[in-house]
N, C-alpha and C positions, 0 to 999 in steps of 0.2 A: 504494500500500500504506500500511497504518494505520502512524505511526512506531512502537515500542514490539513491535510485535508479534513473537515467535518464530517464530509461525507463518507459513508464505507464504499469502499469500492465493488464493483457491481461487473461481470464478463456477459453480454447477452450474447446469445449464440442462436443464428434464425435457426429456427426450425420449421420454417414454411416450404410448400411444396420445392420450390425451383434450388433453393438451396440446400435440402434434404435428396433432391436428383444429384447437385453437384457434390456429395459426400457430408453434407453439417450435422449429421451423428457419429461420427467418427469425430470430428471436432471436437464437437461436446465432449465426448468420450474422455477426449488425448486433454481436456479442459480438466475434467474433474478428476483424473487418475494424476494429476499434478496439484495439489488442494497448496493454497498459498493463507495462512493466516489473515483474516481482517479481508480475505475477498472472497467474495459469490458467485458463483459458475450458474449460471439458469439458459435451460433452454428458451429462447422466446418464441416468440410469432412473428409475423412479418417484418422488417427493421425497413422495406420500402426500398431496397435496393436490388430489386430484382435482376436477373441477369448478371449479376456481381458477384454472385455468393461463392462457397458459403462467408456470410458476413456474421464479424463481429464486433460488436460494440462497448467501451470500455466507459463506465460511468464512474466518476462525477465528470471525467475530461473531456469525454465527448469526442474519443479517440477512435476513430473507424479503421478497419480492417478488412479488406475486397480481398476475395479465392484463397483464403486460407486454407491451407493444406494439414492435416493433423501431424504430418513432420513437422510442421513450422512451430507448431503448438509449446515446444520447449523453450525455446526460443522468444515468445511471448512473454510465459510465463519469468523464463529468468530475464530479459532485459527490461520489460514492461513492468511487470507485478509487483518482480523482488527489485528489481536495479532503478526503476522511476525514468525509462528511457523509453520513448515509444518505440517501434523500427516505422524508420522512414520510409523504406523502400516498400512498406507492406501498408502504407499508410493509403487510406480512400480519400478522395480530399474530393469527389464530385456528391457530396452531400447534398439531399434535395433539402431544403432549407423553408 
């Protein structure tokens, strides 16, 4: 978890049709089988990014994540969760606003 934050930290992982074709139980999976103190793994519902997926969403920051793959899921977890570094190169930035 980010220091400073109020908020607990929160991992939504869609679980909507199109990103459940493109593998986002698997995600979820490689999500909760790495449990990070002070954060929350939930599968959600639509996150609106369809064709993108699987997506994930990192709350309070409001840190998007397009085709995540459940190899990448370590990699999340320790540079994001535990480390307070988003990954750049995984980051979605065509948020519908």
């Amino acid at each position: 978890m980010f220091e400073g934050n109020l908020s607990p930290t929160e991992v939504l992982v869609c679980q909507n049709r199109s990103c459940r074709k493109l593998g986002a139980v698997k995600v979820l999976v490689a999500f909760q089988a790495l449990p990070v103190p002070g954060v929350t793994v939930t599968g959600s519902q639509c996150l609106g990014q369809c064709g993108n997926g699987p997506m994930v969403l990192v709350l309070p920051e409001q840190v998007w994540y397009s085709r995540v793959h459940p190899d990448e899921v370590p990699a999340v977890v320790e540079r994001h969760l535990r480390g307070g570094q988003a990954i750049a190169s995984m980051i979605y930035r065509k948020v519908k606003q």
